[in-house]
C-alpha positions as CSV (number, residue, x, y, z in Angstrom):
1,X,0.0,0.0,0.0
2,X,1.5,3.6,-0.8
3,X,2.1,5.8,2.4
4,X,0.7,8.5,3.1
5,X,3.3,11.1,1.2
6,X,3.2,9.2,-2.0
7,X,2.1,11.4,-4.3
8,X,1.9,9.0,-7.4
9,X,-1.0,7.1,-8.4
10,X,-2.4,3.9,-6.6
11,X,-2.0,0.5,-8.6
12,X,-5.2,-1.2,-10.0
13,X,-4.4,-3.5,-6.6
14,X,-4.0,-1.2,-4.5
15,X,-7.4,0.6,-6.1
16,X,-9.4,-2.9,-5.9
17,X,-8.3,-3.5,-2.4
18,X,-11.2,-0.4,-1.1
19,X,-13.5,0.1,-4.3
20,X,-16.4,-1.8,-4.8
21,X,-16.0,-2.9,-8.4
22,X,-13.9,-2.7,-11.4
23,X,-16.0,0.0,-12.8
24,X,-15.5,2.3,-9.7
25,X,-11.5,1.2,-10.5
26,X,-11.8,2.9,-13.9
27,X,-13.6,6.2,-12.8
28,X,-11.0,6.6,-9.9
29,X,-7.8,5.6,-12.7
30,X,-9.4,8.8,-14.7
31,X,-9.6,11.5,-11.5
32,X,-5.7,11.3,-12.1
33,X,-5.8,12.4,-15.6
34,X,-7.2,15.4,-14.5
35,X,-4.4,16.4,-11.8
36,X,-1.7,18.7,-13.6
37,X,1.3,17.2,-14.1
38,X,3.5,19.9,-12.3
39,X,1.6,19.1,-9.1
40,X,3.9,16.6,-8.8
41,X,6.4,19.2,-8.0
42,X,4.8,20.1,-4.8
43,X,7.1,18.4,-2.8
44,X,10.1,20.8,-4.2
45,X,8.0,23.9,-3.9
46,X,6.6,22.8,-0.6
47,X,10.2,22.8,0.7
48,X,11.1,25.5,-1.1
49,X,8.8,27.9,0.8
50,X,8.8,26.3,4.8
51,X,9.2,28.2,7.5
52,X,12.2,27.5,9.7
53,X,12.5,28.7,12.9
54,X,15.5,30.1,14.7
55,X,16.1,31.1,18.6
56,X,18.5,34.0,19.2
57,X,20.4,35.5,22.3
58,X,22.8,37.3,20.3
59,X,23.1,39.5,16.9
60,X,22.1,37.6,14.2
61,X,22.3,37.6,10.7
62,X,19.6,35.7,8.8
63,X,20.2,34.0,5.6
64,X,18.6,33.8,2.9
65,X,14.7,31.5,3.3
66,X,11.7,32.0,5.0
67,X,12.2,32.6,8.9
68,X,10.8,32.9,12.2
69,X,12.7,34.2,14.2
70,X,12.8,34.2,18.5
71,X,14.5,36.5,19.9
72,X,15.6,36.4,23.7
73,X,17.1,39.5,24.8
74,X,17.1,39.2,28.2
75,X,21.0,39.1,28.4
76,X,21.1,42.6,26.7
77,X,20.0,44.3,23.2
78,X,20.1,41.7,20.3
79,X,20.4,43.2,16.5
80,X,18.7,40.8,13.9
81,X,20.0,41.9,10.4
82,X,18.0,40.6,6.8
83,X,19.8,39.2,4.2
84,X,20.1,41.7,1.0
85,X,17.1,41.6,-0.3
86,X,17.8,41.6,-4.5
87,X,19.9,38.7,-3.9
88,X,17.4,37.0,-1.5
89,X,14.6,37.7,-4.2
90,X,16.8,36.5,-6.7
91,X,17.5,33.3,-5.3
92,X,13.9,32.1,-5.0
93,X,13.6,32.9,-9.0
94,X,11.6,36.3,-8.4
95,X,9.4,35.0,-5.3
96,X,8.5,36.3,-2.7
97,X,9.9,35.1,1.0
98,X,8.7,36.3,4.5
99,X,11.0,36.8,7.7
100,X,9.4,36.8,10.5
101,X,10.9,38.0,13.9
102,X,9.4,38.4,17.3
103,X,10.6,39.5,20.8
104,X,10.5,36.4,22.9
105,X,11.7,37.8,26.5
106,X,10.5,40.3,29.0
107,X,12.8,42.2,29.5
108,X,13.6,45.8,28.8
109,X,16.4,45.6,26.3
110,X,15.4,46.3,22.3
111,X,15.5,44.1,19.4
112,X,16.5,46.1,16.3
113,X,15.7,44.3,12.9
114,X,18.2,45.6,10.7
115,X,18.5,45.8,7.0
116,X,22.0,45.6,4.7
117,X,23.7,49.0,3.9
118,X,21.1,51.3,1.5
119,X,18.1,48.8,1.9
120,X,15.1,49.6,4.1
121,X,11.8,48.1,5.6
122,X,9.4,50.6,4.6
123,X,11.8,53.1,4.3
124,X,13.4,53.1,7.2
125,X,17.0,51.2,7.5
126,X,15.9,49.4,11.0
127,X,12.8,48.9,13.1
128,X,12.3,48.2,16.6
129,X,10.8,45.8,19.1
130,X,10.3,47.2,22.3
131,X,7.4,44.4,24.0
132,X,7.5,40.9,24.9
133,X,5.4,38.9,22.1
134,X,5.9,42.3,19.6
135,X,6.2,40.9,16.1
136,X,7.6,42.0,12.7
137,X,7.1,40.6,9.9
138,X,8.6,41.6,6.5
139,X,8.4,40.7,3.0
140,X,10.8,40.9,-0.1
141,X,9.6,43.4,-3.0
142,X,10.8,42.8,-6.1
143,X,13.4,44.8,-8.0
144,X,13.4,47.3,-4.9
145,X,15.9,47.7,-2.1
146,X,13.3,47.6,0.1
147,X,11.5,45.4,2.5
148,X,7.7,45.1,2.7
149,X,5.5,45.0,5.9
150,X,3.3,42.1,5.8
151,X,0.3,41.0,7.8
């Protein structure tokens, strides 16, 4: 029996095992003509676009990919600085990625989320996080030195 992640198409067998007759076989042999091939890609893309999460104590630069990142800055301010964001754009063949980053701690000290030399996040070269569970979340925009706020 295929597991559960198989993407490819049961076997006649495999079909016959839960259908009630050969004619049911047939009907449910066709619904896969109608899937797109390139949905058999969605694996790769799935990847392609997880989230990963990271916990921080210290500054931080993030790489390129989709991020969440934790910031603990109980031990004193933490800076959290983006990748560039034409290269990062241009790595995921003109797609859009989101970076996430949220203040994880109580304490007093700031989280500054930081972008590379002549890049902003809505024009402005860094933002703040001042509260414990404060979030920022930013976007790449294409063909722009800039990052996007997103939702």
């Amino acid at each position: 029996m295929s597991t559960i992640n198989d993407l490819r198409p049961l076997t006649r067998k495999e079909l016959a095992s839960f259908l009630p007759n050969d004619r049911a076989v047939r009907a449910f042999e066709r619904l896969f003509d109608l899937i797109p091939p390139d949905l058999n890609d969605i694996n790769t893309y799935l990847d392609e676009i997880k989230i990963q999460p990271v916990n921080v104590s210290i500054d931080y630069d993030i790489p390129n990919g989709n991020y969440i990142i934790l910031v603990d800055a109980t031990s004193g301010p933490v800076t959290v600085t983006l990748p560039n964001v034409e290269v990062a754009f241009s790595t995921y063949n003109g797609s859009y990625f989101t970076i996430g980053v949220s203040k994880a701690d109580t304490s007093s000290n700031i989280v500054t989320i930081a972008c590379q030399p002549g890049q902003t996040i809505v024009g402005e070269a860094t933002q703040v996080l001042l509260e414990h569970g404060e979030v920022i979340n930013v976007v790449s925009e294409p063909s722009t030195t800039n990052w996007m706020l997103a939702a």
